[in-house]
C-alpha positions in Angstrom: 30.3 209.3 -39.7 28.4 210.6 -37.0 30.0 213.5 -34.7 30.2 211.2 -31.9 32.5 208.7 -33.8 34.6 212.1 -34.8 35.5 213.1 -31.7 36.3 209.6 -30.8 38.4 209.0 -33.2 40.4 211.9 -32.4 40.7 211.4 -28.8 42.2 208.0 -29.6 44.6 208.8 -32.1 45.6 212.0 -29.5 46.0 209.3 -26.9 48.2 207.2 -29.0 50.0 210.0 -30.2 50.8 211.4 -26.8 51.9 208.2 -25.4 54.2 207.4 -28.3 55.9 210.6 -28.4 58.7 211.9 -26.5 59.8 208.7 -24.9 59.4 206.2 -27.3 57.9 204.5 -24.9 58.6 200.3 -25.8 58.2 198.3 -22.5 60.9 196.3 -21.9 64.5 195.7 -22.2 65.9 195.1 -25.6 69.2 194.9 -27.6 69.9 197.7 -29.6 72.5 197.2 -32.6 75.0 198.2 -32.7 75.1 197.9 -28.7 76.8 201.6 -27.2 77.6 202.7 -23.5 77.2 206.1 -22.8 80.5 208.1 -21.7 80.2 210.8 -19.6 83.7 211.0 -18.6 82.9 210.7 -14.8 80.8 214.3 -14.7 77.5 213.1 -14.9 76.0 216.2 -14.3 76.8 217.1 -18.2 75.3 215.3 -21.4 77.4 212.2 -22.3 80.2 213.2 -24.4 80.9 210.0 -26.3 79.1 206.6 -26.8 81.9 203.5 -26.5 80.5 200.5 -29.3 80.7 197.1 -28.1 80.7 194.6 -30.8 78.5 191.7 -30.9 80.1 188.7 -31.6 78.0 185.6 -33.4 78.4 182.4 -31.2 79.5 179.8 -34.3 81.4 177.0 -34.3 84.6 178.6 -35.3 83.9 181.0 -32.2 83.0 177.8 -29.7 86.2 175.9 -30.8 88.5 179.0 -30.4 87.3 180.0 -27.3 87.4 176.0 -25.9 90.8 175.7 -27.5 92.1 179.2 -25.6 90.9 177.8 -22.2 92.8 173.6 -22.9 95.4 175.4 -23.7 95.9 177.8 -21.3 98.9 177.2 -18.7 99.0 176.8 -15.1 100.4 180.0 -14.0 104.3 179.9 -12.8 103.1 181.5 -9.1 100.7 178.4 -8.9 103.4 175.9 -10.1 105.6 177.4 -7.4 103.3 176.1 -4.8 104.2 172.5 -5.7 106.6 170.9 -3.9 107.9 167.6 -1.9 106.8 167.8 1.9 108.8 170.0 4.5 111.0 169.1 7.4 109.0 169.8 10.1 111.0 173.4 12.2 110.8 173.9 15.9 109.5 177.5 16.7 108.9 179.1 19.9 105.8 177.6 22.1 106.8 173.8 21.0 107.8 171.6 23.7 110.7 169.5 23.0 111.6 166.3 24.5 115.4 165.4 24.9 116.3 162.0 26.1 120.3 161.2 26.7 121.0 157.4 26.8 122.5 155.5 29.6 122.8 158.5 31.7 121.0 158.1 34.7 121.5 161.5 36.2 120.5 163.3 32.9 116.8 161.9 33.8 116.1 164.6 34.9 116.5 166.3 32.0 113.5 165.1 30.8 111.7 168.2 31.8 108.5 169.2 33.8 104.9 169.4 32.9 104.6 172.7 30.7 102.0 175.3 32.4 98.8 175.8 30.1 95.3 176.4 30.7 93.7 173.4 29.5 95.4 169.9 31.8 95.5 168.0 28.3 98.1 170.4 27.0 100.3 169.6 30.3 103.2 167.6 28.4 107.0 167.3 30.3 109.8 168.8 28.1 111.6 172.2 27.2 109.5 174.5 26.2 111.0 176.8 24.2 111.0 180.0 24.8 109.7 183.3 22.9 113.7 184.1 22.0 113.1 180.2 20.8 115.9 179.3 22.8 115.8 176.0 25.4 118.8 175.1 28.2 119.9 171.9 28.5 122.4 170.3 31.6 126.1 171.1 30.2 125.0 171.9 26.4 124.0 175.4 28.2 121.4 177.9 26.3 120.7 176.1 22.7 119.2 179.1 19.6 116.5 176.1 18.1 113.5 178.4 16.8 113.3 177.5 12.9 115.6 173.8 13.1 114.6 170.5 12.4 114.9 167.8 15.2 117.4 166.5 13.5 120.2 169.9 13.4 119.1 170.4 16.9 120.1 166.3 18.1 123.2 167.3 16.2 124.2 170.2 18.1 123.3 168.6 21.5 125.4 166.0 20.6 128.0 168.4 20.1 128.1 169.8 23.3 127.6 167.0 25.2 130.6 165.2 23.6 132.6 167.8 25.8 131.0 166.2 29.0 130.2 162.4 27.7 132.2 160.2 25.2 129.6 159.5 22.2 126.5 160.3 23.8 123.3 159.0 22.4 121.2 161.4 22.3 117.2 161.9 21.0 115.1 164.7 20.3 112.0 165.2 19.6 108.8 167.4 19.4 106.3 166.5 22.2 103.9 169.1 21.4 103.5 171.5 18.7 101.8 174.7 20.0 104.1 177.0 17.5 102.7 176.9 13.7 99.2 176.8 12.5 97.3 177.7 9.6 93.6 178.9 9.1 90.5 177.1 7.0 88.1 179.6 6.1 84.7 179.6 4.3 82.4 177.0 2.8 83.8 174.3 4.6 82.1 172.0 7.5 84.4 173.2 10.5 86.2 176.2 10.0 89.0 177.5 12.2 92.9 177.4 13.2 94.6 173.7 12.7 98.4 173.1 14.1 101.1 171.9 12.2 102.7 168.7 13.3 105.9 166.8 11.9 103.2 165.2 9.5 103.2 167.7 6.3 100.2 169.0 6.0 98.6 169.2 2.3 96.2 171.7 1.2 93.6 168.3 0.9 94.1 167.6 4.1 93.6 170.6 5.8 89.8 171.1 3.7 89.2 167.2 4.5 90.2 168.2 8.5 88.1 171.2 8.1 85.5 168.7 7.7 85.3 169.0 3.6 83.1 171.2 1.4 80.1 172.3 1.6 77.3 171.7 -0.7 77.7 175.4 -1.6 81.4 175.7 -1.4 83.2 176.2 -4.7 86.3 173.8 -5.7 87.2 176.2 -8.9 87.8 179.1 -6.4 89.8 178.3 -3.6 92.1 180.7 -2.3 95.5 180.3 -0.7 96.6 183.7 1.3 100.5 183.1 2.0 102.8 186.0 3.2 99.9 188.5 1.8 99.8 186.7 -2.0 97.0 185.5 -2.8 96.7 182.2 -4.8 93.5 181.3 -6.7 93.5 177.4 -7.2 91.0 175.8 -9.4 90.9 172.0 -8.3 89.4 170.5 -10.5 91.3 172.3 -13.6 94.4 171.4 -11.8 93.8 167.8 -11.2 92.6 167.9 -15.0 96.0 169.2 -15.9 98.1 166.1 -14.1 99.0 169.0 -11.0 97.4 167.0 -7.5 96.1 169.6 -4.8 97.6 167.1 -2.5 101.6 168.3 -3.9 100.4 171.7 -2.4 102.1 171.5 1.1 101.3 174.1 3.9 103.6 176.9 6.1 102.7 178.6 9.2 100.5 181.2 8.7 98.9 180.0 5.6 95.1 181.3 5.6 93.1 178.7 2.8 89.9 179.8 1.9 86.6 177.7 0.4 84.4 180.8 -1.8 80.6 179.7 -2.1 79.1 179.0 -5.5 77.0 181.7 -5.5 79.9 184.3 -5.4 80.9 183.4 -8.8 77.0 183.2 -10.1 75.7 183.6 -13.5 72.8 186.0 -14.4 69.7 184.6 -16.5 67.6 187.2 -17.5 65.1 188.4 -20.0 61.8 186.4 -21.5 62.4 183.6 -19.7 60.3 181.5 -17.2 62.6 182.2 -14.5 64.1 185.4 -15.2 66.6 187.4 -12.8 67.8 184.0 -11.8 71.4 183.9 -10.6 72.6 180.7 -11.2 75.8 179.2 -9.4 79.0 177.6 -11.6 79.2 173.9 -11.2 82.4 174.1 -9.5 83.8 176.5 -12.6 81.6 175.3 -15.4 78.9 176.3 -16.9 77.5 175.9 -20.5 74.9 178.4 -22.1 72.7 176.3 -22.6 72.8 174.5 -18.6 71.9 178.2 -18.0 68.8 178.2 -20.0 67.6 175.2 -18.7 68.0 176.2 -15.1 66.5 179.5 -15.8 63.3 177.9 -16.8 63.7 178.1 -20.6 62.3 180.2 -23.3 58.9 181.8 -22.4 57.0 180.4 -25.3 54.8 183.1 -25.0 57.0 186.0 -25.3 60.6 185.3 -26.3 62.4 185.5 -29.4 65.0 183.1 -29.3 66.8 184.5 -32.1 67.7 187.2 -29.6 69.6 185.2 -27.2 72.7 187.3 -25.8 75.7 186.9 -23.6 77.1 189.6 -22.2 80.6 189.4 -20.8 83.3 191.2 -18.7 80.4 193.9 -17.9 82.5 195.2 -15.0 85.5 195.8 -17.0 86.0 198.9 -19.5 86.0 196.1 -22.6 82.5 194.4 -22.3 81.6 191.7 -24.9 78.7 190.7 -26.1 77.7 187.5 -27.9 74.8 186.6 -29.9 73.0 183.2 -30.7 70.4 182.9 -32.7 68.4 179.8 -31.0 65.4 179.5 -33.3 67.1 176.3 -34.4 67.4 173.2 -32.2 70.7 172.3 -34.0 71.9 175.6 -32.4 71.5 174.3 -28.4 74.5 171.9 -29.6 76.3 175.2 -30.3 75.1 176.8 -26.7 75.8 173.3 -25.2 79.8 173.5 -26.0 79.7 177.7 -25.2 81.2 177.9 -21.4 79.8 180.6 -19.5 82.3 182.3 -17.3 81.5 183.9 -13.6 79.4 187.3 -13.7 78.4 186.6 -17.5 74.8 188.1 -18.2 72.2 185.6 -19.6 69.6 187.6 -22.1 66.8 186.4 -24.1 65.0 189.5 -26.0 61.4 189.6 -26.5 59.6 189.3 -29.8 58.1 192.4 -31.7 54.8 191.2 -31.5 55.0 191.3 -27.4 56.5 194.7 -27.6 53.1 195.5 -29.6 51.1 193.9 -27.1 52.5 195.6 -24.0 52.1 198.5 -26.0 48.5 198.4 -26.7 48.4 197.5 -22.7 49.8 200.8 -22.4 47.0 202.3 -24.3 44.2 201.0 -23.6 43.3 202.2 -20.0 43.9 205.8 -22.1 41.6 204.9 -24.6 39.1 203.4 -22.3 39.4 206.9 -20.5 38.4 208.9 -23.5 35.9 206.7 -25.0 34.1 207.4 -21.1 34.6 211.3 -21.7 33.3 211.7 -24.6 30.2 209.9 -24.0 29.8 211.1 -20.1 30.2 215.0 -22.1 27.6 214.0 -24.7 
């Protein structure tokens, strides 16, 4: 071998050397088993003190039916159930405007009030406006306490009264504008904003279909509820699933509801496929494994391994899982097809060993190309 080769030859297996050492250097993300998190116990100025394992469970179909069977069977929480209920009596508060009408007693007309001052002229509507005490006078029932009664308790103790000036009065009351209860709609819905609450019950249906419905990005598996500072997560479509009807769900003043957009509760599809850091949205709460690989473009063909297909859940949490599916079968999709993703999961397909080679040699070759040049440029 001439001394040309030589020197060659060593520059290249110095280049390799040097490039492999140290680092180990492997482009690329891949799953190590067992899988470990570093610990550093919060001081990461020191080394890490302990590793924490997380096991890497097999996706089967023992696994698939457990998992499916632990989400049919789970129960609709009792806070949720509590929400369910037969529609409320309508309660005068202060800001309505009632209307009180006493029969065949012409000089009682007029009791029937004056025009109410507001800004806008459509709000002007004659009655007793009740006042911020919720209190409203009437001619001989005197000062009335009606804030938080029903029409009906409050014609009952006008009649009362009266009956000390009239012999059987027939008397009538009722709200002719309600200016005192409202609720909020909030978030991926056509018309957000404040909606009053009337003698008609208002459902938690209604007020999204008054809001002007759902968007095309708003999510019907996470709708919130936000009632006396409780916060209710409602899943629609799991509760209409279950026999419960969203519609049972009646509204109270002050009730905030809430629409959260699909992409809040996304999935993460990443690795060697043809759309990789994808985050894909739940189909209003579901999503199977292998919807996720199909929206994420599928396998690379030239560079995954679909043996090392991973699904890593809960990776905000201090117990991560991790399952594995090894997709080199097509009988296996029906396996991925039943496996429900859940929101934040992470999506990984590892690359083969041969790619790992390749990027590699990438690695090396502008080296190599550097000192083949020097040794013949010194020659």
């Amino acid at each position: 071998m001439s001394s040309l080769g030589l020197r060659t030859g060593s520059l290249l297996v110095f280049a390799t050397a040097t490039l492999l050492s140290g680092c180990s250097i492997v482009p690329g993300q891949r799953m190590i088993t067992p899988a470990a998190i570093q610990d550093t116990g919060g001081d990461f100025s020191t080394e890490p003190s302990q590793q924490q394992t997380v096991p890497i469970t097999d996706i089967n179909l023992a696994l698939v039916r457990k998992l499916n069977a632990d989400q049919t069977s789970a129960q609709v929480p009792p806070a949720t159930l509590a929400l369910f209920g037969k529609p409320p009596v309508y309660r005068a508060g202060p800001g309505d405007v009632l209307q009180i009408v006493v029969w065949d007693h012409p000089e009682l007309a007029a009791a029937l009030g004056q025009p109410t001052q507001s800004t806008r002229s459509s709000d002007a509507t004659p009655g007793f406006l009740i006042d911020e005490s919720g209190n409203v006078q009437f001619p001989y029932a005197g000062t009335l306490h009606v804030a938080g009664q029903d029409v009906g308790t409050i014609q009952k103790e006008l009649y009362k009264r009266l009956s000390k000036v009239y012999q059987k009065p027939e008397v009538t009351v009722r709200v002719a504008s309600f200016r005192n209860s409202q609720v909020y709609v909030d978030g991926e819905v056509h018309t957000p904003g404040a909606q009053p609450l009337n003698d008609i019950p208002m459902s938690l249906t209604m007020a999204i279909n008054q809001a002007g419905g759902f968007n095309p990005t708003g999510d019907r598996s996470r709708v919130e509820l936000i009632r006396n500072g409780v916060v209710y997560s409602l899943n629609l479509d799991d509760l209409i699933k279950r026999g419960k009807n969203p519609s049972q769900i009646y509204l109270q003043q002050g009730d905030i509801v809430r629409v959260a957009a699909r992409e809040d509760s996304g999935v993460y599809v990443m690795g060697e496929v043809n759309k990789p850091a994808t985050v894909l949205p739940m189909r209003n709460g579901s999503l199977t494994l292998s919807q996720a690989i199909s929206d994420g473009g599928s396998f690379d063909s030239n560079t995954a391994a679909a043996k090392q297909l991973f699904v890593i859940r809960n990776s905000t949490s201090e117990a991560p899982q991790i399952y594995h599916l090894d997709a080199t079968s097509p009988v296996s999709m029906v396996l991925a097809n039943q496996f429900e993703l859940q929101p934040k999961d992470i999506v990984y397909v590892g690359q083969g060993g041969l790619v790992r080679f390749n990027r590699v040699l990438n690695l090396l070759l502008p080296a190599i190309n550097a000192a083949v040049t020097g040794v013949v440029l010194t020659k």
